[in-house]
N, C-alpha and C positions, 0 to 999 in steps of 0.2 A: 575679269581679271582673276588670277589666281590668289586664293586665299577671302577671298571678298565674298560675305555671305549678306544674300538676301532676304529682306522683309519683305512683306507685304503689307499694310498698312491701311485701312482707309475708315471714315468717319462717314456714318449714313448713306447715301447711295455707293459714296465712293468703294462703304465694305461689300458692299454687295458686290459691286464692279471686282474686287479684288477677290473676291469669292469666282463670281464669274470665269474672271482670267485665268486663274491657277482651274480650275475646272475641265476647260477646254482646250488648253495650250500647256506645253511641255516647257515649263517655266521650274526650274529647279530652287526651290526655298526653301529657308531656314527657319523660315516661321510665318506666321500670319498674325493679324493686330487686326480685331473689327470690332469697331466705335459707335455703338448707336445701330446696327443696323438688323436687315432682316433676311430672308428668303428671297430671294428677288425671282427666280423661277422653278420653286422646286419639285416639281414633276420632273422638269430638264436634269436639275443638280442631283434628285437622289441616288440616281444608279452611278453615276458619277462621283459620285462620292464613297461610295460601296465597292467601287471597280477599279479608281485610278490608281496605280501604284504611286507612293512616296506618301501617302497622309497616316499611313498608322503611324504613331508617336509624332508627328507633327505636332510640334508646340502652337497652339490657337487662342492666343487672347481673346474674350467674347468680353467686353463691358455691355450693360443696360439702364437705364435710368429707369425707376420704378411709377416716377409721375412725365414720363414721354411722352408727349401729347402729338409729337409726330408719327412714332412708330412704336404703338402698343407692347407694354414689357413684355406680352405672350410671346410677342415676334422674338423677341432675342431671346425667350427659354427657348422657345421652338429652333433659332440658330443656333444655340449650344448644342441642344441632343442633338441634333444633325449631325453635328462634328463628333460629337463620342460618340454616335453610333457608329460614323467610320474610322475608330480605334484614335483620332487625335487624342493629344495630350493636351485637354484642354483647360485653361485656366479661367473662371467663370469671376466677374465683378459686377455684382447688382451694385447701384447702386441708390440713395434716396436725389433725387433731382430728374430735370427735362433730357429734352434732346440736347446733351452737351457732351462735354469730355471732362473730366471734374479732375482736380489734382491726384484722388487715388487711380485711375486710369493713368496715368501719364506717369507714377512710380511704377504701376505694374507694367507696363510696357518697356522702362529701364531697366526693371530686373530683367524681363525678359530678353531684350538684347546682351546683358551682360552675360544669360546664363550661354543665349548661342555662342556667344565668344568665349566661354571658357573664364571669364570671373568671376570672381567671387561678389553676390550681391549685396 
């Protein structure tokens, strides 16, 4: 629909999956939000990410929890640089806890929607 911007969104595998999809399909968005998650093929993802048009300044929420005991906080420094190596505008939230979504994730992702709409956060 016209005017109607998309996110992408996902928590643990689902970011990967949403990493994924924008990767390989011509899926037009407004931003991305990934929760927890990691790499999920990146040999596949790098040149991909290097090569596809529409990610430089692409706004990239990355949260991580620092005691993840799913998916090792290395994994999600290691998905941040991926994304500012391909010019995203990426917004990075460590933070202290597990594999969850903790309430500062979930204000960073408000602001983030207000900012693609155009309000004030």
């Amino acid at each position: 629909r016209p005017g109607v911007r998309l996110v992408l969104a996902g928590f643990s595998q689902g970011g990967m999956l949403a990493c994924d999809l924008l990767l390989h399909e011509d899926v037009p968005v407004a931003a991305l939000a990934l929760f927890s998650s990691s790499c999920l093929a990146l040999d596949e993802w790098r040149p991909r990410l290097r090569q596809r048009p529409g990610l430089r300044g692409l706004p990239v929420l990355v949260t991580h929890g620092r005691q993840d005991e799913d998916l090792a906080f290395a994994a999600g420094l290691r998905l941040r640089d991926e994304w500012v190596a391909a010019g995203a505008d990426v917004r990075w939230l460590p933070f202290d806890g597990g594999h969850i979504i903790p309430m500062p994730a979930w204000r960073a992702l408000r602001t983030l929607l207000r900012e693609i709409q155009g309000e004030p956060s």
